[in-house]
C-alpha positions, 0 to 999 in steps of 0.5 A, spaced: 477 425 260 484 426 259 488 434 259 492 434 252 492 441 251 491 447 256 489 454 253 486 458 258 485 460 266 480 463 269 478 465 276 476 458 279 477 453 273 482 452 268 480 450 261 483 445 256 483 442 249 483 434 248 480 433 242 474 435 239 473 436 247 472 442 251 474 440 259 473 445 264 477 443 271 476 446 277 481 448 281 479 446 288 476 438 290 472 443 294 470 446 287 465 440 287 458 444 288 460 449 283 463 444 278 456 441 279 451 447 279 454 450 273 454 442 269 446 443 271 445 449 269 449 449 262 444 442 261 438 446 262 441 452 257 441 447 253 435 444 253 432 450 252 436 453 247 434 447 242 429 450 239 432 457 237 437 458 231 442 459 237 446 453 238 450 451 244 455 446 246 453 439 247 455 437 255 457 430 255 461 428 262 461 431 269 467 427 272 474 427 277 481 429 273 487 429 278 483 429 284 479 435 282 472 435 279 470 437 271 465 438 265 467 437 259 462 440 253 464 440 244 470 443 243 466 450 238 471 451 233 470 458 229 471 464 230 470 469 236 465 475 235 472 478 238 476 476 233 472 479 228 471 485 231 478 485 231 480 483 224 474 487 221 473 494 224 470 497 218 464 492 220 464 494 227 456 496 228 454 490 223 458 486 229 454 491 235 447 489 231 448 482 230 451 481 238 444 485 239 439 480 235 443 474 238 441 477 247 435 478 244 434 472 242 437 468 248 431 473 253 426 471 250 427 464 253 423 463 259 427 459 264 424 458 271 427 451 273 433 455 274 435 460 280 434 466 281 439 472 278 436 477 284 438 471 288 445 472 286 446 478 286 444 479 293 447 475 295 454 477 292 453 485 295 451 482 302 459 478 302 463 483 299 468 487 304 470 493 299 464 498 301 460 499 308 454 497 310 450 502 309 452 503 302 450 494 302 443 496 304 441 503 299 445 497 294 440 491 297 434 495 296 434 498 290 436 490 288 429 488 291 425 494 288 426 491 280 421 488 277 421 480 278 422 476 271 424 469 269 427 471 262 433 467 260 440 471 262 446 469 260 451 473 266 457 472 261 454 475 254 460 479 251 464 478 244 469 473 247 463 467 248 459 468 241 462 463 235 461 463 229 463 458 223 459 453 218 454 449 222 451 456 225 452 462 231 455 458 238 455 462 244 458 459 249 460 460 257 452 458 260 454 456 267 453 464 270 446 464 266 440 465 272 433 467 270 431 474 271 430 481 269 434 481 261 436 488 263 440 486 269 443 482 263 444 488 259 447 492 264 452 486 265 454 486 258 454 493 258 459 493 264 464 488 261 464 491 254 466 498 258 471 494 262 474 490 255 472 494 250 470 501 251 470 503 244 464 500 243 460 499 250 455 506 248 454 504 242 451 497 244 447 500 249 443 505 245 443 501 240 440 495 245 435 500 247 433 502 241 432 495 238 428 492 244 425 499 246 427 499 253 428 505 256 435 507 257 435 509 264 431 503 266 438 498 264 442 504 267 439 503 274 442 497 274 448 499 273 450 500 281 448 493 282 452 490 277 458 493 279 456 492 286 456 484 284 463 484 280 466 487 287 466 480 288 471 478 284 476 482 286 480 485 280 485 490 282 484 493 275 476 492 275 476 497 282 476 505 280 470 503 274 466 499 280 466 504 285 465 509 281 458 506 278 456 503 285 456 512 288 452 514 283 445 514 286 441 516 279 443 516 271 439 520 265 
């Protein structure tokens, strides 16, 4: 693997272009656990994903650059459902219902090789320091009472993650994918949107729930959990929306 051209950082990687290659280089050599769960996780994506009409990047390495550990995947070119959005806002709710067809898709995928989204979640409330015990356990025991489910999710799904161009429709980004309740996902997709594109973030979720037939206050109880898990990343700009998700007990 070799760097040639950077484009983009994230919280615990940096991303670079060499080639027709996508590489993804960790920051920390303590990174390696990561590194190496989100290559197994994407190969397993990727393997189940084969038999659908969505296609996902081809992992090729797993390896050491620069005394820090990487993936690299096929470098997707195209353009992003964000650009297109962008580009084309008269096409806005033509662009909501493709986005909808595509998670649709990925949650009829069962995925009980991977681990479990509940898992995670609970995991990412009991280590935040932003809300008080008490909070840690109504939030904990709300996780616990949601239907157990093995669908795939993809744990990243927004505008930014989906490619289009002529081989076909590309989402990328699967190393936060977990098998679990398609509702959290959706409630994970709804809280991203509402965080970076609020414009369209209502009209997803209602037209998601009219499509799947899934009760609107049913992905909504999700929703002070979700928050309660983005807590972890810490983002100042993310904090008034989290909190004020994670007080509220009941949505209608």
């Amino acid at each position: 693997m070799e760097l040639k051209k950077f484009i983009a950082e994230g919280d615990i990687y940096d991303v670079y272009e060499d080639d027709d290659r996508s590489i993804r280089v960790y920051k920390k050599p303590e990174y390696k656990e990561k590194c190496l769960y989100a290559a197994l996780t994407h190969a397993r994506c990727e393997t189940t994903m084969v038999n659908t009409n969505i296609k996902v990047p081809t992992l090729h390495e797993v390896g050491v650059v620069d005394g820090k550990w990487a993936i690299s995947h096929d470098w997707i070119k195209g353009k992003t459902l964000k650009q297109l959005m962008e580009e084309n806002p008269d096409k806005t709710e033509m662009y909501i219902d493709r986005m909808i067809d595509i998670q649709m898709e990925i949650h009829a995928q069962f995925m009980p090789l991977l681990s479990k989204l509940k898992d995670k979640m609970a995991r990412q409330i009991k280590s935040i320091g932003q809300i008080d015990e008490i909070k840690k356990y109504e939030l904990l025991t709300r996780l616990d009472s949601m239907p157990k489910h093995i669908k795939l999710c993809h744990g990243s799904f927004e505008p930014k993650n989906i490619i289009f161009n002529d081989d076909g429709t590309y989402v990328i980004n699967w190393s936060n994918a977990r098998q679990g309740n398609a509702s959290a996902d959706v409630a994970r997709t709804y809280m991203l949107l509402c965080l970076h594109h609020p414009e369209i973030a209502d009209k997803y979720l209602d037209k998601y729930c009219l499509k799947s037939g899934t009760s609107k206050m049913y992905v909504q109880q999700w929703l002070p959990i979700v928050a309660a898990a983005q807590l972890i990343k810490n983002k100042p700009e993310e904090h008034d929306l989290l909190m004020r998700w994670i007080d509220v007990v009941d949505y209608s």
